[in-house]
N, C-alpha and C positions, 0 to 999 in steps of 0.2 A: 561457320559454326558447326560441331561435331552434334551428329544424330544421336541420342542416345534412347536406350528404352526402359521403359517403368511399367512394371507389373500391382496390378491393383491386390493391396491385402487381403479386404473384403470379398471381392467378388472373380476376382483373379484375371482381368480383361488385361491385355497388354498393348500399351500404345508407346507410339518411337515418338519424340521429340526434341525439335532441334532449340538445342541451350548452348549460352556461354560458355567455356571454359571453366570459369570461377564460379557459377550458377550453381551451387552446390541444395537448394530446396527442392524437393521434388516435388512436382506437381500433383493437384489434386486430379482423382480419376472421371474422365469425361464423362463415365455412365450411369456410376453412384453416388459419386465428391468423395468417395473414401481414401486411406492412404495410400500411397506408392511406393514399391522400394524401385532402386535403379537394379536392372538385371544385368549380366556379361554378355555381350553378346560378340557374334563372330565377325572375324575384321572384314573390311570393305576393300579388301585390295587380294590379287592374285597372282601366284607366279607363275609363269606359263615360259616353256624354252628350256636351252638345253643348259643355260646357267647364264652369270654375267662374266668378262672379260675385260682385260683392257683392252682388247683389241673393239668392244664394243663405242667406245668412247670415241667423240670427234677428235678431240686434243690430241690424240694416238696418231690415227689419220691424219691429223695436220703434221704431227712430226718426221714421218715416212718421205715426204714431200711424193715430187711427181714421179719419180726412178721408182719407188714402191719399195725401197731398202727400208730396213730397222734404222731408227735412231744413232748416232753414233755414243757412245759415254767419252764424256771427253771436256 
C-alpha cells in the first residue's frame, strides 16, 4: 500500500498514511478531527550511478556466453 500524506486545514499538523490505491477519502486529522487535504510529496526512490545500460542486465551477460564476445545478430 502507497504512504501518502495529509495536511490538516484547521490546525496545519501533517501526518503520512498508508491507504489503498482507490481510497480516495481523506482522513480525519489525529489532533483536532479537522479536514485534510492530500499534499505532493517527494518520491521514495533514488538514482544513484553512473546510468543504466544494457550491459547492466543479466540477459546480456547470458548472451556473451563464456568466450565474453558480443552476441552475434544473425
Amino acid at each position: 500500500m502507497p504512504l501518502y500524506e495529509f495536511r490538516c486545514k484547521a490546525c496545519g499538523k501533517r501526518t503520512e498514511v498508508l491507504r489503498k490505491v482507490g481510497d480516495f477519502t481523506p482522513p480525519p486529522c489525529s489532533a483536532c478531527g479537522g479536514e485534510t487535504e492530500k499534499q505532493m510529496s517527494a518520491g521514495s526512490f533514488e538514482f544513484k550511478g553512473t546510468g543504466f545500460y544494457a550491459t547492466d542486465y543479466k540477459q546480456y551477460n547470458d548472451m556473451k556466453g563464456a568466450a565474453g564476445k558480443e552476441p552475434e545478430n544473425g
